[in-house]
N, C-alpha and C positions, 0 to 999 in steps of 0.2 A: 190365782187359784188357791193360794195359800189361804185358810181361816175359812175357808166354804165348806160344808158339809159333803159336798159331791166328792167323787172320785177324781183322779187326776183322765182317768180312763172315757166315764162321760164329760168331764167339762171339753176335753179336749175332742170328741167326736162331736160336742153342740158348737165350738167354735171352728172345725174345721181345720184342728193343726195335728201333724205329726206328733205322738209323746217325745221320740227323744230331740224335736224343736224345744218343747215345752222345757225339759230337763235341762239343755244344752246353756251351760256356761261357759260367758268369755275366757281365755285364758292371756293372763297378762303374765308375760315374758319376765322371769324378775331383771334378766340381765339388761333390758330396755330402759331397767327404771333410772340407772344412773342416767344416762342419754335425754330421760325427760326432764329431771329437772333439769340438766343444764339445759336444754332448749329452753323452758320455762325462765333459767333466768334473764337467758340472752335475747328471749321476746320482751322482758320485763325493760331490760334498759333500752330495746332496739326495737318496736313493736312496728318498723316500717317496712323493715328487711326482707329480703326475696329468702330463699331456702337456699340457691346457690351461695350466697354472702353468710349464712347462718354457718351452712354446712363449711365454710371457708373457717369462721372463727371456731366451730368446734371442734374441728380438726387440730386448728394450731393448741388448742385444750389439752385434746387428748394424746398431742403428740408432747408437750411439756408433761404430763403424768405418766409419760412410757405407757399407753396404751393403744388398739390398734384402733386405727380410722375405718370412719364410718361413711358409706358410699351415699351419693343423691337419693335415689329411690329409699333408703330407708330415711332420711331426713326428712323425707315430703311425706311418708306415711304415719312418722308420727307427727308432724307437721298437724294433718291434717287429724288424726286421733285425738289429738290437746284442744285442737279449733285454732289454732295458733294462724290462721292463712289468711294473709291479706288483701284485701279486694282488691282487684287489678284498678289502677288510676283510671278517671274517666277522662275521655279526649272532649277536648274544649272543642265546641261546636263553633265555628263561625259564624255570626251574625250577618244574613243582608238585607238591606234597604237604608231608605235614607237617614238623616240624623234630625235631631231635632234643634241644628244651629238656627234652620232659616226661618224655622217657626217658630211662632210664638211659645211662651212656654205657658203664660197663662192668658184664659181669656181675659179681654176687655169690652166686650159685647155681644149681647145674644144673636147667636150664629157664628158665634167667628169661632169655637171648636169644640167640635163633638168629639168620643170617646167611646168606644164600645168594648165592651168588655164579657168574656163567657166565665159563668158559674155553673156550677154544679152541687147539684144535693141527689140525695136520698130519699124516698116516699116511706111513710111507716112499711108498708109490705115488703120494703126491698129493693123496690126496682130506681132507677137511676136516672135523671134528669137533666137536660142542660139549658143554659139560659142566656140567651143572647140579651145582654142590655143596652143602650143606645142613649147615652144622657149629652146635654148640653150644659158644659165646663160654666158656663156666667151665669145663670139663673141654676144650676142642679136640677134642670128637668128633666125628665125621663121623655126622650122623641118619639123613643120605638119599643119595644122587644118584643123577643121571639122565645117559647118555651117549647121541649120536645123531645125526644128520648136522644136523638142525636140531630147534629143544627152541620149542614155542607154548605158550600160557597151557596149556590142556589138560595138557600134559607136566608143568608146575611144579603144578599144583595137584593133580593125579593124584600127584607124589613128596609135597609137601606131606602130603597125608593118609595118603599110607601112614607117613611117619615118623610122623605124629602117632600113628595108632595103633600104631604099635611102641614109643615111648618117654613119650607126652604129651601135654599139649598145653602148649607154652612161651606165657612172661607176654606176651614182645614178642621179631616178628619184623621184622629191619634188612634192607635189602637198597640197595647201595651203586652209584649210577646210573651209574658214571665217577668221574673223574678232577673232581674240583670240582663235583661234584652234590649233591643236598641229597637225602639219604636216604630213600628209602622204609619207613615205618614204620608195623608192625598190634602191636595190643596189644590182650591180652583183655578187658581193664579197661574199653573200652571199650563 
């Protein structure tokens, strides 16, 4: 609102806010400030640290400079004031299904393994696409795919057999879970 010709009186009845919202300035605590930067430092060498282990070392701080300690709750709100909060660790998902010892790893003839894999893109308007692919590892041919806003088992298994009867039926079919996943793998041998 600063640098506008309006009133503080209409801008704020055109956006719909309280004046003393509009007026209303933070107040930062000066006595907090020493507290922040020692947090600030002790994120700088320790940027892994829980708030319990923070608030542990800046206690032993402030109790070496004769000054009084500072409880949880206030550690985690400036904690979280600075941005200083670290993402909780993500738990390792376990992978199941088979490995890929008993299979080959690459083809040596057309049919011996296909590969399906989902993509996704964007349409210029926005809206979001997915894309079932279906290629064959020894020639890089394309068997099948399947495009559509969203692709369920139904969809794959439905492309699935129509490639089959168009070109086959392959030794062994890979399909790649992610990024450090443990393959999905069908083999007819089985």
């Amino acid at each position: 609102m600063a640098g506008t010709s309006c009133s503080q009186r209409f801008a704020c009845k055109i956006l719909g806010l309280r004046r003393n919202t509009a007026r209303y300035r933070p107040i930062r605590l000066a006595r907090y400030a020493p507290l922040e930067a020692a947090l600030r430092e002790i994120y700088g060498h320790h940027p892994q640290l829980g708030h319990r282990k923070v608030k542990a070392i800046l206690n032993r701080r402030l109790r070496q400079e004769g000054r009084p300690l500072v409880g949880l709750r206030l550690v985690r709100r400036l904690r979280r004031r600075l941005c200083l909060c670290v993402p909780p660790p993500k738990r390792k998902r376990v992978r199941k299904g088979l490995t890929t010892g008993r299979v080959p790893t690459k083809a040596t003839k057309p049919r011996g393994v296909w590969t399906w894999d989902f993509l996704a893109d964007i349409t210029t308007v926005g809206g979001t696409f997915r894309i079932l692919a279906l290629i064959d590892e020894f020639t890089k041919q394309c068997v099948g795919h399947y495009v559509a806003r969203s692709i369920n088992a139904q969809d794959v298994m439905r492309t699935l057999a129509q490639a089959i009867s168009e070109h086959g039926a392959p030794e062994h079919i890979r399909s790649d879970n992610g990024s450090g996943a443990v393959p999905l793998i069908w083999s007819s041998r089985h």
